[in-house]
N, C-alpha and C positions, 0 to 999 in steps of 0.2 A: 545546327541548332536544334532541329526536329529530334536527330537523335539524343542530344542530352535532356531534351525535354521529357522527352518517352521512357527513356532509361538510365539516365543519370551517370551518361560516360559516354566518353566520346571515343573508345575503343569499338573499333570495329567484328563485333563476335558473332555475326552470319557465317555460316559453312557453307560452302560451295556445294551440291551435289553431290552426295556421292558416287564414284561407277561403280559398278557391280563386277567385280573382278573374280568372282567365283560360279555365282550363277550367271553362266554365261547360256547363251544358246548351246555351246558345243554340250557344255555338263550337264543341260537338259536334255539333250537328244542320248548321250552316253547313259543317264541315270533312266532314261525311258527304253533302251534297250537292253539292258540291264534287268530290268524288272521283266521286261517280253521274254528273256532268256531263262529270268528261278525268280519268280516272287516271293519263293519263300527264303530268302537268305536273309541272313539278320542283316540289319542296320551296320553294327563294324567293320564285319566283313565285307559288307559291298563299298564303304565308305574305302576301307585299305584297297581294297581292287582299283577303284576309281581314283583314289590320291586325291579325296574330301574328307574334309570334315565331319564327323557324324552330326554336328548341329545343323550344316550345310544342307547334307542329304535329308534329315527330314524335311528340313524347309521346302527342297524341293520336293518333297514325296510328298508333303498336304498344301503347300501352295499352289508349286507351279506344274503339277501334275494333276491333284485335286484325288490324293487317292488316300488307303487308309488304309491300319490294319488289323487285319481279323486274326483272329484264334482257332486253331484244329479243334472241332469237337470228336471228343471221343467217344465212341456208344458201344458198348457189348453186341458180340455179334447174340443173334436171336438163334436158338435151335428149332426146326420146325414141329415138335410136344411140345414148347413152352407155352403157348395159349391158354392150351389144353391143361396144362400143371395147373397154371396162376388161377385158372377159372375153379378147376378142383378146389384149389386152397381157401377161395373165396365163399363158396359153397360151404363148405366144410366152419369156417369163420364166422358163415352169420347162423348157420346154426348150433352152434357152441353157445353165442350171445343171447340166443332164447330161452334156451336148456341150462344154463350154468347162472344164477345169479352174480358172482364174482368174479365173471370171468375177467373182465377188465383189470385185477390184479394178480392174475396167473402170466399177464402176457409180459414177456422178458423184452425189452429192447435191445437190441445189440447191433454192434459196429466192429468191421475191420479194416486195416489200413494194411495196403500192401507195398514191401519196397523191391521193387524189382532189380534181377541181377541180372539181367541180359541189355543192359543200356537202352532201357524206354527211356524216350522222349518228352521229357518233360511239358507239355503242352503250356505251359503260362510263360517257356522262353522261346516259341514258336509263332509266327505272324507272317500271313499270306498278303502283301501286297496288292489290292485292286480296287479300283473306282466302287465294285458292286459286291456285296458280299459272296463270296465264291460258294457259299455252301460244302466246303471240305472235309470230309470223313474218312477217319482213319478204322478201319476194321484191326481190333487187338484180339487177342488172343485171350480165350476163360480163363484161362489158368498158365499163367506163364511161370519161369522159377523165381522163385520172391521166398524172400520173409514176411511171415502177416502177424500183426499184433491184432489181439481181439481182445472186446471190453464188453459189458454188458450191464443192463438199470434195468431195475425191478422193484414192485413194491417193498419188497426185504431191503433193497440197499446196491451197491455195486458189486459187481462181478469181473477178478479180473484188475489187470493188465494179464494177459498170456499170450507169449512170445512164441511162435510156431517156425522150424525151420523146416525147409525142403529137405525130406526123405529120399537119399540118392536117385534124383530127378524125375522123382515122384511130386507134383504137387500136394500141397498139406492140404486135408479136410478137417475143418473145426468141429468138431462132433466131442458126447459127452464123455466117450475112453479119452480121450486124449486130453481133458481137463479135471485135473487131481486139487481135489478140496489142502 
């Protein structure tokens, strides 16, 4: 009677419990040696290794493990004159700015994008596995073989799209020979 008062049916629709038939202790102790073994393998592949579910394994990756995942940053290696350059250039910069009334419209903005042909690693489909941010750096190369498109903004207007290919395994320099009005 309590039940049809409550809910207006006398159908019994409690669920028993359910067991947890996948995350088991075993596929937690498997997914936690797994991770001690390459933290960096993606999610599919280790989910196929282990015969889970890829929804499975993250549950256990931020559940019952409590961990998380980080991103490769990538950073140009330094040469030991670049300080030394960037401080020149800086110099050089703020005394332009006292000497030149306009100079703020002489300065070109520009950008380039480079696509790499030797199979870089895409760092946004990359993820380190770990409780603590691991801090992981990847040292790449200045100048690897790539196609670079370069663009450039100015008070005039834009400059550009220009498509630069590698020079038989010469890296391309954007410089002003090599861009034709």
């Amino acid at each position: 009677m309590e039940r049809f008062r409550t809910t207006f049916t006398l159908i019994d629709n409690s669920h028993p419990q359910r067991r947890r038939t996948v995350r088991t202790e075993e596929a937690l102790a498997a997914v936690q040696r797994s991770i001690e073994e390459d933290p960096e393998e993606s999610i599919r592949h280790r989910a196929q290794e282990l015969d889970l579910c890829p929804s499975t394994l993250w549950k256990i990756l931020r559940k019952n493990l409590g961990l998380r995942a980080y991103k490769i940053q990538l950073v140009q290696e330094l040469k030991p004159n670049d300080h030394q350059v960037r401080r020149r250039f800086v110099e050089w910069a703020q005394n332009e700015i006292t000497v030149v009334p306009n100079f703020h419209k002489q300065i070109l903005f520009s950008d380039e994008a480079h696509f790499w042909l030797n199979g870089y690693v895409n760092k946004q489909n990359c993820r380190i596995w770990s409780k603590g941010n691991p801090q992981v750096y990847i040292k790449t190369p200045l100048h690897p073989q790539k196609l670079t498109v370069w663009c450039a903004l100015w008070a005039g207007g834009i400059i550009g799209p220009y498509f630069f290919k590698n020079d038989g395994g010469q890296n391309v320099t954007v410089n002003g020979d090599r861009i034709e009005p």
